[in-house]
N, C-alpha and C positions, 0 to 999 in steps of 0.2 A: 445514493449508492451504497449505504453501510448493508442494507436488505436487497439484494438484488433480485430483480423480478426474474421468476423463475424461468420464461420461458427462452427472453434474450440469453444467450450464453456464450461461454466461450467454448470451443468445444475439445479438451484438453485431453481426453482417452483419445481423439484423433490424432491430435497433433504434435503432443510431448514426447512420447515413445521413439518418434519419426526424429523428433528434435534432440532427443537426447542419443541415440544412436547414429546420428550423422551431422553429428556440429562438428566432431574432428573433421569429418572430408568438405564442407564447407568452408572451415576458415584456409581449409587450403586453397580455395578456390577464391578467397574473398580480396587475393588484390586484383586479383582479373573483374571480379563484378563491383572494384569500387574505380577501375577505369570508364566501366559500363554507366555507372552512376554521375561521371563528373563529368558526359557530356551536354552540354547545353548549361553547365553553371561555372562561374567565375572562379578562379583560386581562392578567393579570400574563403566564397564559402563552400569550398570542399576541404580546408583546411581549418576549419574553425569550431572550434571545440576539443579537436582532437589535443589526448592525454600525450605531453613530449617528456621526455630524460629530463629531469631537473624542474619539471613543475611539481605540486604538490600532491601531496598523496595519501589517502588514510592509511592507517599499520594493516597489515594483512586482517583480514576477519577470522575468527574464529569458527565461523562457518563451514564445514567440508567442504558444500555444494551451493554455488549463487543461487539454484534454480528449484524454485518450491512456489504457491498458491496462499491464494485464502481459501478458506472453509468455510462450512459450516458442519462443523459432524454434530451438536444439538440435534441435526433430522434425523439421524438413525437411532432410533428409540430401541431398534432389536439389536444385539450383537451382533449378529451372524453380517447385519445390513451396515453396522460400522468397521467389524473388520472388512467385509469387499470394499467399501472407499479406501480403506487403510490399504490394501492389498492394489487396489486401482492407482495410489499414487507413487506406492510404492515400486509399481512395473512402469512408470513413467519415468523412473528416476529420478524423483524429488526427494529434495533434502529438509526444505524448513516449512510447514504448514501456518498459515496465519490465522488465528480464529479469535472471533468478535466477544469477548467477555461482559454479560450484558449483569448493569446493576441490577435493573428492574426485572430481571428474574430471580437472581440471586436472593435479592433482599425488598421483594413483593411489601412487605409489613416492616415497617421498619422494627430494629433491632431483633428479627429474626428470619438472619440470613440464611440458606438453602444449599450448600453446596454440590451433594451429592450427583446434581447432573453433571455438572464439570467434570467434577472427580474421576466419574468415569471416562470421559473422553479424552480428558488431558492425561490420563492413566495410561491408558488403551495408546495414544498416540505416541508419549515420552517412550513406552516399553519399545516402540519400535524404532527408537531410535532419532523421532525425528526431533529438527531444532523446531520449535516452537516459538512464535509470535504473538502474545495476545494484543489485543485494541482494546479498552477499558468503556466501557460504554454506551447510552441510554440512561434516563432518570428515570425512579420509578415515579408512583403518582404522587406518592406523599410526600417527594420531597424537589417537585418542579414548584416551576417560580410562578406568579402570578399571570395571569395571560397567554400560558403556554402548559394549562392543564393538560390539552389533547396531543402534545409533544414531546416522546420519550429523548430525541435527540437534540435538545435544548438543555445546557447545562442547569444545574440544579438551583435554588433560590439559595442554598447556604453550602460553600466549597467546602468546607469546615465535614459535613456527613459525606460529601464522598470521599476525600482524604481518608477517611476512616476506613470505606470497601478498598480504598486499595490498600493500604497497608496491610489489611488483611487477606485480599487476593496477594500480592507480593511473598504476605510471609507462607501464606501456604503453598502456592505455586513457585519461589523462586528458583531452589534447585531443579526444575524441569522446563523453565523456561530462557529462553534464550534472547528474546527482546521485547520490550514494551512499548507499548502506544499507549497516547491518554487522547483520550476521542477520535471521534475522527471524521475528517472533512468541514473543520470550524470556520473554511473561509466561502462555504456553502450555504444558503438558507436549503431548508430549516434545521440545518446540524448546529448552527450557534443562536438558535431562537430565528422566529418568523417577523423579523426585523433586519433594517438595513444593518451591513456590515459598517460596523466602524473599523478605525485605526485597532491593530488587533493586541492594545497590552490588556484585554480582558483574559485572552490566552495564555499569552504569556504569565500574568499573574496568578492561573490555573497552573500552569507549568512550576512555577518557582512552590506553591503550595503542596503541588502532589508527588514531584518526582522526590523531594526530600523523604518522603514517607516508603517508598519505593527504595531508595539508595540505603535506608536504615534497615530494613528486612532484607534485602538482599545487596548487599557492599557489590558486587560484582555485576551489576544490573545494567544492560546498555538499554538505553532508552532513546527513542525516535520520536520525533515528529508525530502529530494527527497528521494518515496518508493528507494531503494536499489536493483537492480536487481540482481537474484543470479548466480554465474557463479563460476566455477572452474579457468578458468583464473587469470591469478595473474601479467602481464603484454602484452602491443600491445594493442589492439583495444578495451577489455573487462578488466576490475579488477573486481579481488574477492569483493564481498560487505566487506568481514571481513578487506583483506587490506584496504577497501577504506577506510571507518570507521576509522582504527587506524591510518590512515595519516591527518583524520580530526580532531583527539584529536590531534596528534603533532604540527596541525598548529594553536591549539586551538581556533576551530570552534565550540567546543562547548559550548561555551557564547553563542551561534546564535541557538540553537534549545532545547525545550521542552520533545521531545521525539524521538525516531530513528523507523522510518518506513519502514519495512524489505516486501517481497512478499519471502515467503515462499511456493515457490510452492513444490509439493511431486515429479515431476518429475519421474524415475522409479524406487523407494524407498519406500518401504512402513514403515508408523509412527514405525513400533516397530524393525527399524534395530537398529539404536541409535551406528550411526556411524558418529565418529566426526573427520573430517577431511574437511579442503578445497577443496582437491578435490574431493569431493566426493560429487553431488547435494540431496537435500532431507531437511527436515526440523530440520533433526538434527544442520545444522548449524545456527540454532537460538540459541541452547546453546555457542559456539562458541562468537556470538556478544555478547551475554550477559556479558559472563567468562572476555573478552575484556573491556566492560563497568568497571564491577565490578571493575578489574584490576588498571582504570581510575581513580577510586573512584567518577565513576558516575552511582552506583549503585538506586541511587534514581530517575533516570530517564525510562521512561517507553519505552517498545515498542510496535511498534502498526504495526500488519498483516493487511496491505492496501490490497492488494491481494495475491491470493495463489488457494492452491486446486487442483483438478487433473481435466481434460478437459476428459468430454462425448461426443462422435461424433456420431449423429445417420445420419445414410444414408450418413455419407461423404464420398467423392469419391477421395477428393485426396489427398496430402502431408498430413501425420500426423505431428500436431503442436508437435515445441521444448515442450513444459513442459509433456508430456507422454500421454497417454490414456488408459482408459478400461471400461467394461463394467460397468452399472451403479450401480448392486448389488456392485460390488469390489470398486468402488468408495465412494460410500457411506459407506460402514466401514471405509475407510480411514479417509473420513469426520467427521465420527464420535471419530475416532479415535484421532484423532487430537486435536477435539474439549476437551475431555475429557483430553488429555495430556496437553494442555495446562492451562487448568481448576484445575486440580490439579498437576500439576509439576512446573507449572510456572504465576504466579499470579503476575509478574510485565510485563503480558503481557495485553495490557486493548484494545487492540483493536484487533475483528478476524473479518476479510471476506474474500468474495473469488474475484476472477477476475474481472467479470460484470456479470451484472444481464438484464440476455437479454429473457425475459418472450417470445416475438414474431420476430424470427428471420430474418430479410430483405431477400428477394428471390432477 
C-alpha cells in the first residue's frame, strides 16, 4: 500500500467537494440514519464504541481541519501540473496533505543526499497553507540488509544510517511540518522485510532510536504510528494491526509515538455493520484499537485515518484491488457515512483521509 497502484483509486475530485459542502446538513440528519442503522442489531452493539462525557480524550489538535489525503506530488515534475493538484485539493477543502518521504531517493549514494525534489513540493504545499504529514521511508540499496537486496521497504541492515536521514529530514523540514511517521505499514510483509512477522519490539526499538532524533530537531514534533495496515491475519507474513498495537504497548513503545495511525479502509463492509471482531475487515475495527488504547490508559492519545475509503474503478479492466470496490453513488454514502460516524461517535479521532489523491491519472 505505501505505492498505490495507479489505476485502483479512490476518487476524491468526486467526492470531497460533495463531502465537504454537505456534512453540516448530514449530521443533522444523522440521528434519523443512525435509527435507520440499529435495526436488526442489538444494543450492546449500536452502542459500543461510542465516545461518552467523561470518558477519555486527546487535547484538541492543533489541526484547523480533520479532513486532508495522502499524496504523492514527487509526480508533478512540471509546476503548472503541481500547483493544479494544489489547487484540486484545495477546492475540496482539505486541510493536511500526507506525503511519503522516501530515503532511497534522497540519499541514492550514500553520504550524498539530494534534497531539492522535496524542497520543492514541501515548499510549494507549506506556502499554501497546508498541514503537512510526512511518512519516513524506503531503504536505499546500499544500505538494505542482507536478503532483502530487491526490497526498498524492508528496514535498513544498520538503524544507526537512517537515524541520521531523519534528523536531517526533521531538522530541515520541521518548521513546515506538522506530523511524522517512521515507516509504514511494518505489521505488513514486505514493509518489515519478506519474513514472518514476529512480536513486533523490532519496531518498537526503531521507534525509541528515531523519534529521539526527530524530538531533538524539532521540540514540537508530534509523531505517529507507521499507518497500520488492516488484516484479519493474526500470525506468518501479515498481523492484525489490533495485535500489533497491543505488543507495542507490551514492549512499551509507546513513550515513542503521539498518536496511532490506522488506514481504515471499508473493504466489503459497509459503515453501519458495527461488527467487532478481528476477523472481520471494515472500519468497525477502529473501535477495537481504541477499546485497546483505553485499556492502556492511553486513552488521551489520538488517532489519525492516514488512509482509507472504498476504491472507484472507471473503465478498469483488470484484477480488482484487495480493499473492494463499487459504483460511485454507493461509495460516496459510504464516504459520507463514515465521515459522519466518526464526526459524532468518535471525536478522539482528529485526522480522516482517504488513500491518494490522484486528480490526473498516468496512462
Amino acid at each position: 500500500m505505501t505505492a498505490p497502484p495507479a489505476a485502483p483509486h479512490s476518487d476524491l475530485a468526486a467526492l470531497w467537494p460533495r463531502l465537504s459542502l454537505a456534512l453540516f446538513y448530514a449530521l443533522i440528519c444523522a440521528g434519523l440514519a443512525l435509527l435507520t442503522l440499529g435495526i436488526g442489531l442489538t444494543g450492546q452493539q449500536m452502542q459500543r464504541g461510542i465516545w461518552r462525557a467523561g470518558d477519555p480524550l486527546p487535547p484538541a489538535s492543533a489541526a484547523p481541519s480533520p479532513l486532508g489525503t495522502t499524496v504523492d506530488l514527487l509526480q508533478y515534475e512540471e509546476d503548472a501540473a503541481l500547483d493544479a493538484a494544489l489547487d484540486s485539493a484545495e477546492a475540496m477543502g482539505l486541510h493536511w496533505l500526507r506525503q511519503e518521504l522516501r530515503w532511497d531517493l534522497v540519499e541514492a549514494t550514500a553520504g550524498q543526499p539530494r534534497w531539492a525534489a522535496y524542497d520543492r513540493v514541501i515548499d510549494a504545499a507549506s506556502a499554501r497553507g497546508f498541514d503537512l504529514i510526512l511518512y519516513l521511508n524506503r531503504t536505499p540499496a546500499w544500505a538494505r540488509r542482507s536478503g532483502e537486496e530487491e526490497n526498498p521497504l524492508a528496514p535498513p541492515a544498520d538503524t544507526a544510517e537512517f537515524v541520521d536521514f531523519v534528523a536531517a529530514a526533521a531538522d530541515r523540514y520541521g518548521p513546515q511540518v506538522y506530523g511524522w511517521q517512521i515507516w509504514d505499514e511494518p505489521n505488513l510483509m514486505p514493509h518489515w522485510g519478506q519474513r514472518i512477522i514476529q512480536i513486533p519490539d523490532e519496531y518498537g526499538a526503531f521507534l525509541a532510536a528515531t523519534v529521539p532524533a526527530i524530538r531533538a530537531a524539532d521540540p514540537d514534533a508530534v509523531v505517529a504510528t507507521a499507518g497500520l495496515g488492516s488484516t484479519s491475519e493474526r500470525e506468518g507474513y501479515n498481523m492484525s494491526e489490533v495485535t500489533y498495537l497491543r505488543w507495542l504497548y507490551d514492549s512499551g513503545a509507546d513513550q515513542w509515538f503521539d498518536a496511532v495511525a490506522l488506514k481504515p479502509f471499508g473493504f466489503w463492509n459497509d459503515v453501519a455493520d458495527r461488527e467487532y471482531s478481528e476477523e472481520i475487515l471494515g472500519i468497525d475495527r477502529v473501535v477495537l484499537t481504541r477499546e485497546l488504547m483505553v485499556q492502556r490508559g492511553d486513552g488521551a492519545t489520538p488517532i489519525w485515518f492516514v488512509e482509507g475509503g472504498w476504491a472507484i474503478l472507471p473503465e478498469w479492466q483488470s484484477e480488482p484491488p484487495p480493499w473492494s470496490y463499487d459504483a460511485p453513488p454507493v461509495q460516496q454514502r459510504r464516504l459520507f457515512e463514515t465521515v459522519n460516524r466518526a464526526t459524532l461517535e468518535w471525536p478522539f479521532v482528529q485526522v480522516i483521509g482517504l488513500q491518494l489523491l490522484q486528480p490526473v491519472l498516468p496512462r
